[in-house]
Backbone as CSV, one residue per row, in Angstrom:
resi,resn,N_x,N_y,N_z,CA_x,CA_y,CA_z,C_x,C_y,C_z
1,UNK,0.836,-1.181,0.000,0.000,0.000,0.000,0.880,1.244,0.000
2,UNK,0.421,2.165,-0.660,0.946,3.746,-0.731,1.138,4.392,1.232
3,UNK,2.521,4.975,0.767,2.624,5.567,2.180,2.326,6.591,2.441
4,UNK,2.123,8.026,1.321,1.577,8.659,1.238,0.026,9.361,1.464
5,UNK,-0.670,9.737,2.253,-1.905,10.316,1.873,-2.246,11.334,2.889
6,UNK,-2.650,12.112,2.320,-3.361,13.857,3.428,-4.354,13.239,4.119
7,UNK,-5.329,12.653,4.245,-6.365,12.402,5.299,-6.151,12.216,6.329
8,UNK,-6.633,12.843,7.284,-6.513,12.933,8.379,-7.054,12.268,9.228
9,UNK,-8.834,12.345,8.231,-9.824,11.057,9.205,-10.283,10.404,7.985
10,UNK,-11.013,9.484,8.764,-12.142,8.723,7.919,-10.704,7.611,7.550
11,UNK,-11.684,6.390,6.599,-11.224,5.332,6.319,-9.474,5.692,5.348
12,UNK,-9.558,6.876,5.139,-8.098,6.909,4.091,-7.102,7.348,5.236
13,UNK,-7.141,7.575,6.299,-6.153,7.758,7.586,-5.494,6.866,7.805
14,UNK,-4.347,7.065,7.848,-3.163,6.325,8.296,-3.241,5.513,9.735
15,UNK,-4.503,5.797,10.878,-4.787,4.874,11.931,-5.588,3.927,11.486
16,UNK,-6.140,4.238,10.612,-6.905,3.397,9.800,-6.816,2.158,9.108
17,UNK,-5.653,2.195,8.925,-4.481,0.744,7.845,-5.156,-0.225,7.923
18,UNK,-5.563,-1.065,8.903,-5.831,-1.915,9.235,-7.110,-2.302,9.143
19,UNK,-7.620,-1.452,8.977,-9.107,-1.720,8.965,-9.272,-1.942,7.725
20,UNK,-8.610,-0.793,6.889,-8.814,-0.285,5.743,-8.188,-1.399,4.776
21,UNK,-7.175,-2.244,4.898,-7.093,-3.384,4.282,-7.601,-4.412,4.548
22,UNK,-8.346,-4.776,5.706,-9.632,-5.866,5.937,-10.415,-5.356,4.640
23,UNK,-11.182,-3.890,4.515,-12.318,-3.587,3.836,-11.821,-4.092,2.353
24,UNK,-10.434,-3.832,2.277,-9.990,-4.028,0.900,-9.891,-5.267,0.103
25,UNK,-9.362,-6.235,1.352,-9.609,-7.717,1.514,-10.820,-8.237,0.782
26,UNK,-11.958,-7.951,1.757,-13.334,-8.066,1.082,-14.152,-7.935,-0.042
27,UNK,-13.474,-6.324,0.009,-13.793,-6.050,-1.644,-13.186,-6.981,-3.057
28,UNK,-11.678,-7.815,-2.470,-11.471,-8.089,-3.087,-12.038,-9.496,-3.516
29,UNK,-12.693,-9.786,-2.680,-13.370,-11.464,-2.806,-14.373,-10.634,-3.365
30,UNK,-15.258,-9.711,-3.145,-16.295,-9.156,-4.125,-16.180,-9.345,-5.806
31,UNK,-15.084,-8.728,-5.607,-14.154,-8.590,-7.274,-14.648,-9.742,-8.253
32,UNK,-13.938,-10.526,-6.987,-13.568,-12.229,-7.986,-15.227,-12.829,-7.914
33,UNK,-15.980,-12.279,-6.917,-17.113,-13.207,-7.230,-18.188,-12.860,-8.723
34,UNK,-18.165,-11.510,-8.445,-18.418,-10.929,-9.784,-17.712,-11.171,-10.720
35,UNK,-16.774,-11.468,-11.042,-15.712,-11.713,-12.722,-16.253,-13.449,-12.808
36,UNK,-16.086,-13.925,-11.674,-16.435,-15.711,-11.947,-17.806,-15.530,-12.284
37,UNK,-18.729,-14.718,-11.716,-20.559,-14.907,-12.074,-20.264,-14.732,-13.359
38,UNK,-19.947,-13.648,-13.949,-19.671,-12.736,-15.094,-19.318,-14.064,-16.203
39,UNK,-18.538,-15.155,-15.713,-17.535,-15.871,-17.111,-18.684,-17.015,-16.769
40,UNK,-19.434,-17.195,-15.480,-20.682,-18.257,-15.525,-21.836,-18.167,-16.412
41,UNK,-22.641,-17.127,-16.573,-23.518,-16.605,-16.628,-23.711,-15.928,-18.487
42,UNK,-22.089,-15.964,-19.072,-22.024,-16.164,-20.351,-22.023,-17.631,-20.961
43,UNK,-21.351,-18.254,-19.923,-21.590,-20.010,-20.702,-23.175,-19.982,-20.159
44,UNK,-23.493,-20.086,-19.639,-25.305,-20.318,-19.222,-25.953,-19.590,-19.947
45,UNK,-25.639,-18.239,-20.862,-26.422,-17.694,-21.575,-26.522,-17.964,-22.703
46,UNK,-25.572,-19.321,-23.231,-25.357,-19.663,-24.917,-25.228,-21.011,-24.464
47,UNK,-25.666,-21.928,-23.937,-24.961,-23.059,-24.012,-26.755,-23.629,-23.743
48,UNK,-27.521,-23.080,-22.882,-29.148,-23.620,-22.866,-29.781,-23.987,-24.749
49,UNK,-30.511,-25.411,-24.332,-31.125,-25.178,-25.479,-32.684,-24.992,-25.532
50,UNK,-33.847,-24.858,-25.960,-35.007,-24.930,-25.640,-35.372,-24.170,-25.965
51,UNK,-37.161,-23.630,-25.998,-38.102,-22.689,-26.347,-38.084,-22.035,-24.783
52,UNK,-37.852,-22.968,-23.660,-38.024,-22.603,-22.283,-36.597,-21.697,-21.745
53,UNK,-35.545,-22.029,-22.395,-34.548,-21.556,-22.265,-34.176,-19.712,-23.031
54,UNK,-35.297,-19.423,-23.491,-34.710,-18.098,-23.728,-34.980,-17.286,-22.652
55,UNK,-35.690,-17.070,-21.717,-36.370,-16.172,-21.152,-34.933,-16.520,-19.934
56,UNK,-34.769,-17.563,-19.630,-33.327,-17.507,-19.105,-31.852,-16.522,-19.274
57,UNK,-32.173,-17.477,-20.647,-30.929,-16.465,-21.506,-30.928,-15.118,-21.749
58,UNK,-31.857,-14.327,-21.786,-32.282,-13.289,-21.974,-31.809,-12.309,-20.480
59,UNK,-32.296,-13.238,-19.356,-32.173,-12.550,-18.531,-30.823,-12.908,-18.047
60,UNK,-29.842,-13.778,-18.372,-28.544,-14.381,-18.469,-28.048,-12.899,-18.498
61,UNK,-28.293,-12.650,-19.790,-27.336,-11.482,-21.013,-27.399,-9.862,-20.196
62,UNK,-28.714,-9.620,-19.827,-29.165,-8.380,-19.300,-28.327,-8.711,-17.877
63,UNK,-28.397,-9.650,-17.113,-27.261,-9.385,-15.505,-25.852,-9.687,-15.754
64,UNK,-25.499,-10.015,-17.105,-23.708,-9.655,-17.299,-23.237,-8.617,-17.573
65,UNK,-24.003,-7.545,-17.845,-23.348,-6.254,-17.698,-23.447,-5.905,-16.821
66,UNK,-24.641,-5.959,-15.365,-24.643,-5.082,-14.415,-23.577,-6.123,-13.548
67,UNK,-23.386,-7.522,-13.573,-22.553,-7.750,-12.934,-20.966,-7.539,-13.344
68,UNK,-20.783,-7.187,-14.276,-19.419,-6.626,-14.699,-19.145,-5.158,-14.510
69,UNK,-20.221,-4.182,-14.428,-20.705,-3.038,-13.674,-20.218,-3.149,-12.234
70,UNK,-20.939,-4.399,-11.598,-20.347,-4.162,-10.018,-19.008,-4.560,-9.765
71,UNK,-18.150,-5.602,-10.683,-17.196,-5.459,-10.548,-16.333,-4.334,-11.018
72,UNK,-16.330,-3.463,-11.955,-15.517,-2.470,-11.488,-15.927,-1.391,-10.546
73,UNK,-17.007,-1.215,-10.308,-16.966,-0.548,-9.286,-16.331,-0.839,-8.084
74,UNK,-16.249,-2.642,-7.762,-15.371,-2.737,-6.265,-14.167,-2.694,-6.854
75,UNK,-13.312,-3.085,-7.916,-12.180,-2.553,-8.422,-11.906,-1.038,-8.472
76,UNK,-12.586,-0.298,-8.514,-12.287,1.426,-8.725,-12.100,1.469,-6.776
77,UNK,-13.110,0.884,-6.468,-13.301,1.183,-4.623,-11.807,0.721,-3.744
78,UNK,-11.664,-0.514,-4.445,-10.022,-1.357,-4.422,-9.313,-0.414,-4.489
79,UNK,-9.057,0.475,-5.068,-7.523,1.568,-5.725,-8.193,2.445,-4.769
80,UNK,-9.254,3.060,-4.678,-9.550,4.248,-3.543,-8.748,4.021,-2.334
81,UNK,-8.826,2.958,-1.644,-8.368,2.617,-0.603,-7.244,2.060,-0.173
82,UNK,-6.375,2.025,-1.626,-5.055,1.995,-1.803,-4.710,0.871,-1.759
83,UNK,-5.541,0.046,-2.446,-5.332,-1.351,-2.770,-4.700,-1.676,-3.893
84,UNK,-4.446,-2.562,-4.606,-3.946,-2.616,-5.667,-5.292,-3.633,-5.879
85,UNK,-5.892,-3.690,-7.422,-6.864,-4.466,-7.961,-6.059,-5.649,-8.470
86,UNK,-6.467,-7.059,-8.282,-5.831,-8.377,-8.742,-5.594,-8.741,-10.014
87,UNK,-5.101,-9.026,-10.616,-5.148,-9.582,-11.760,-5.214,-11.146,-12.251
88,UNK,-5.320,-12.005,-13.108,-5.759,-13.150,-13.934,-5.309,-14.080,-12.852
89,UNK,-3.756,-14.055,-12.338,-3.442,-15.049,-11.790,-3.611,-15.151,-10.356
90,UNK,-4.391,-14.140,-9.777,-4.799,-14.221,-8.589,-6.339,-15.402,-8.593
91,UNK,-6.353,-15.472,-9.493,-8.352,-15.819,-9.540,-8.152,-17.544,-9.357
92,UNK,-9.386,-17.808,-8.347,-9.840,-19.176,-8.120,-10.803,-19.509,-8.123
93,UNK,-11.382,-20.158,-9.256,-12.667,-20.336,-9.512,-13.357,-21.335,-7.983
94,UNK,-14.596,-21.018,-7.578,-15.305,-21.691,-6.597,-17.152,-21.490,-6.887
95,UNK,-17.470,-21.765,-8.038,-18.745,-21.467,-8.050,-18.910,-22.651,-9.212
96,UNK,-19.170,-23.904,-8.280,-19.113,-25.394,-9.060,-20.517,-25.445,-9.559
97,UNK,-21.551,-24.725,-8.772,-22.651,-24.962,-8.907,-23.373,-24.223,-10.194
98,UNK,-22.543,-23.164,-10.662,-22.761,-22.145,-11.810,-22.016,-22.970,-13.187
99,UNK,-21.575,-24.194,-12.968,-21.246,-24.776,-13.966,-22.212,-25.521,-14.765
100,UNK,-22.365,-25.194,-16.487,-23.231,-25.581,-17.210,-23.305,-26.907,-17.124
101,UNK,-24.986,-27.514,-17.744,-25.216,-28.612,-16.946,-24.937,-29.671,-18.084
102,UNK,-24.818,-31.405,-17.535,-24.718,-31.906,-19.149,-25.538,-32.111,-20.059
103,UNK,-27.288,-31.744,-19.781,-27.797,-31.283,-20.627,-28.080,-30.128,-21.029
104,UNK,-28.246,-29.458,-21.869,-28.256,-28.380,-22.265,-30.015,-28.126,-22.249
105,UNK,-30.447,-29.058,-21.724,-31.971,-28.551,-21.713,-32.447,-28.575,-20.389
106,UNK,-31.159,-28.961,-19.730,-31.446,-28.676,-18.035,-31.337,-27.164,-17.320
107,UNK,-32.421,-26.547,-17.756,-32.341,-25.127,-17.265,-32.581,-24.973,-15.994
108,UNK,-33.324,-25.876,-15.193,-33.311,-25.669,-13.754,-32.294,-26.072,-13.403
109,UNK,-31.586,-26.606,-13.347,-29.972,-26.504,-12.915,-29.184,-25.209,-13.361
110,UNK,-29.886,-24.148,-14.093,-29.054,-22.867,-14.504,-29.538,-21.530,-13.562
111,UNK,-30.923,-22.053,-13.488,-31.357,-21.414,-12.259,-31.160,-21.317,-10.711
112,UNK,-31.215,-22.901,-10.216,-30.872,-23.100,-9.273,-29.072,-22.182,-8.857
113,UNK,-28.469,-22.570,-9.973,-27.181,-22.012,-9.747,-27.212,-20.533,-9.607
114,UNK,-27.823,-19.459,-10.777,-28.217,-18.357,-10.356,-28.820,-18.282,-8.987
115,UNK,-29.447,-18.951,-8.074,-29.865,-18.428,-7.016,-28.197,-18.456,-5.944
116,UNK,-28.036,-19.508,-6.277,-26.943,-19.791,-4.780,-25.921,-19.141,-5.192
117,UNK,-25.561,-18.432,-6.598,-24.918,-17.193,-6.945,-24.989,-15.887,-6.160
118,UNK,-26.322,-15.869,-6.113,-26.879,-14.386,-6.075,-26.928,-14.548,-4.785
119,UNK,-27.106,-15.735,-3.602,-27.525,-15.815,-2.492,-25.821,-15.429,-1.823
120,UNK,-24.961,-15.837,-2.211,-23.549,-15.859,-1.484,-23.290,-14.437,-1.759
121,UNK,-23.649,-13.727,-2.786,-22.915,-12.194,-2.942,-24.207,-12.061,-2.031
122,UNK,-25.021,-12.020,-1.775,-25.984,-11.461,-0.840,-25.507,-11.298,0.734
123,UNK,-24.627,-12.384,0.700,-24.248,-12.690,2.073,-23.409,-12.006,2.446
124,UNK,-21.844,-11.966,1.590,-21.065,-11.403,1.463,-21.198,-9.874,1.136
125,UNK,-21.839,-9.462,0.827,-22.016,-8.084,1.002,-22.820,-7.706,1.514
126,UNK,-23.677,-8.489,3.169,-24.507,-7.626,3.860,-22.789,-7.696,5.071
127,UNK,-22.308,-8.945,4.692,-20.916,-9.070,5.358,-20.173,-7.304,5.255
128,UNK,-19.949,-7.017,4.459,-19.035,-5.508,3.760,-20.081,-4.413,4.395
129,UNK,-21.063,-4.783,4.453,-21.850,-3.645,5.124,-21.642,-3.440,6.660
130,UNK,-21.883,-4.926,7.185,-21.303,-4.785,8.319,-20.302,-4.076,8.938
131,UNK,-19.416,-4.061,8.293,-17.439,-4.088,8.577,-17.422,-2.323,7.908
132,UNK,-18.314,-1.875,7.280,-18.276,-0.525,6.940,-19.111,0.421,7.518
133,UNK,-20.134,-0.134,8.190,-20.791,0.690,9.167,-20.649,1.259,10.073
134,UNK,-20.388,2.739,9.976,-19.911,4.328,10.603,-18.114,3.964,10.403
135,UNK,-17.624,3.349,9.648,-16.467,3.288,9.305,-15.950,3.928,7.860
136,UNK,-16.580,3.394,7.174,-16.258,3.885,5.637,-17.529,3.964,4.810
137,UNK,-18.295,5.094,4.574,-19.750,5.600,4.416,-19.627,5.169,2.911
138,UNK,-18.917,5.960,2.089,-18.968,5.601,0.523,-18.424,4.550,0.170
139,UNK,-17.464,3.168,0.891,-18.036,1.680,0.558,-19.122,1.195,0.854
140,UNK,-19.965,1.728,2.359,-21.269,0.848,2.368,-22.225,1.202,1.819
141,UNK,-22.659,2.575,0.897,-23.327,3.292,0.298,-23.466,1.987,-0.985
142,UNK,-22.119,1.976,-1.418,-21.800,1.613,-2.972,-22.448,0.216,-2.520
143,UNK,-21.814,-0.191,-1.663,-22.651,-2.153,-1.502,-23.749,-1.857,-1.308
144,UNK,-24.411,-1.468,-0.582,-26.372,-1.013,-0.193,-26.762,-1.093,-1.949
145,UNK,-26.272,-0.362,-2.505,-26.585,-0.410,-3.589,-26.454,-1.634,-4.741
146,UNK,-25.548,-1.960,-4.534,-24.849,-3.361,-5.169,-25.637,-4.805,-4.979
147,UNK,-25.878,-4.433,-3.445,-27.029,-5.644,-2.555,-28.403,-5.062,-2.790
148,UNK,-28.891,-4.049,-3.529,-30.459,-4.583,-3.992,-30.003,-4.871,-5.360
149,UNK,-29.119,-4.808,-6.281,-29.489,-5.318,-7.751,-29.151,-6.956,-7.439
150,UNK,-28.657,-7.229,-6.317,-28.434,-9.292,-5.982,-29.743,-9.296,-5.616
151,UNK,-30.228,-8.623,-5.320,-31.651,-9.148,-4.394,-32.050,-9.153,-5.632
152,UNK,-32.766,-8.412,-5.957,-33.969,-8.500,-7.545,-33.498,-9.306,-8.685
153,UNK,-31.832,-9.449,-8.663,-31.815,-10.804,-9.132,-32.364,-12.211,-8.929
154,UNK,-31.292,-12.508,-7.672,-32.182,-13.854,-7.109,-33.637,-14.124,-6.878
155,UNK,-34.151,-12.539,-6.775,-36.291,-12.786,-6.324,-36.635,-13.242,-8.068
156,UNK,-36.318,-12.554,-9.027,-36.546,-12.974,-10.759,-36.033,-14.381,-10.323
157,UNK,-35.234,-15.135,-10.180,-34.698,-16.236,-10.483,-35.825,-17.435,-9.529
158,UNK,-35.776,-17.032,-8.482,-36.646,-17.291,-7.605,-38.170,-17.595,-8.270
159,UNK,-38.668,-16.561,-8.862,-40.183,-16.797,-9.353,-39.890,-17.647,-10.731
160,UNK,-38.439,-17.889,-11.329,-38.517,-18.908,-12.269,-38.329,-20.566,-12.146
161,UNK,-38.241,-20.284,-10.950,-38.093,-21.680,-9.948,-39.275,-22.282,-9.575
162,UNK,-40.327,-20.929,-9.242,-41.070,-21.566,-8.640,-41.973,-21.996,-9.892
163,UNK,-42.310,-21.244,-10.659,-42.775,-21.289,-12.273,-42.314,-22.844,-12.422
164,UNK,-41.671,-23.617,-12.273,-40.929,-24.432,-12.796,-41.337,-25.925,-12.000
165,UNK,-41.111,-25.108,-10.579,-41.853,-26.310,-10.063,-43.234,-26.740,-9.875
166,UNK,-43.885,-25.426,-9.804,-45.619,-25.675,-9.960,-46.054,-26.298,-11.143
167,UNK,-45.088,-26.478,-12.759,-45.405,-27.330,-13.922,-44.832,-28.576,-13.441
168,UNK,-44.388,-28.935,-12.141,-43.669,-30.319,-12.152,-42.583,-30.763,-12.728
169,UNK,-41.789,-29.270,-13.252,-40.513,-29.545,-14.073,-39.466,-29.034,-13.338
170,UNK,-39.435,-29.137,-12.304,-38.079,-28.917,-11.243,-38.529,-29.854,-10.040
């Protein structure tokens, strides 16, 4: 981290270090969970086959930009706080369950995975809220925000589940 900085208070203060690379820490598992949804969520958006499978895909395509959206935003938040942002060879994939299924007409397995996607960044960033509360206002602002577009994800994914199981096809 930079040794340099004028702040005096708040999270960019030099008593701060410590905290301030926990927050950075976090953000940085944020990072990676968003870039792995991001490289999931394009194989799940081309790899479904079916008449049932577009409305998936559709909504596949429309949450890979906002989730590539939230990752740079915790990457821009990363360098605020005098982090350095990771690069390729830092990354470890852990989202087994976002892996396309071996049928390609198994869309409730693309769903299901979208939920327990959307459910772990849910977690993990009421986590960042925690750890930023009356500590660092414009990271928990940016997650508050970040954690309703996971929510209205997973609730859409959610009503395609249930859609799914009330036909007896999940």
């Amino acid at each position: 981290m930079a040794t340099t900085r004028n702040a005096s208070q708040g999270i960019l203060a030099d008593d701060k270090t410590a905290e301030r690379e926990r927050i950075v820490d976090m953000l940085k598992k944020a990072y990676w969970m968003e870039i792995e949804t991001v490289m999931s969520y394009i194989a799940n958006s081309v790899n479904p086959d079916g008449v049932r499978a577009q409305e998936i895909i559709e909504s596949l395509n429309a949450d890979i930009q906002e989730e590539l959206g939230h990752a740079q935003q915790f990457a821009a938040r990363i360098k605020e706080l005098y982090g350095v942002v990771p690069g390729s060879l830092e990354f470890s994939a852990e989202q087994d369950y976002l892996q396309p299924p071996e049928q390609q007409t198994d869309v409730v397995h693309v769903i299901k995975g979208v939920i327990e996607a959307e459910t772990g960044a849910i977690e993990h960033y009421n986590a960042i809220i925690e750890a930023t509360e009356g500590t660092d206002p414009v990271t928990n602002d940016m997650v508050i925000a970040i954690l309703r577009d996971e929510e209205g994800h997973r609730r859409l994914f959610e009503g395609y589940l249930r859609e799914y199981e009330a036909e007896g096809l999940a």
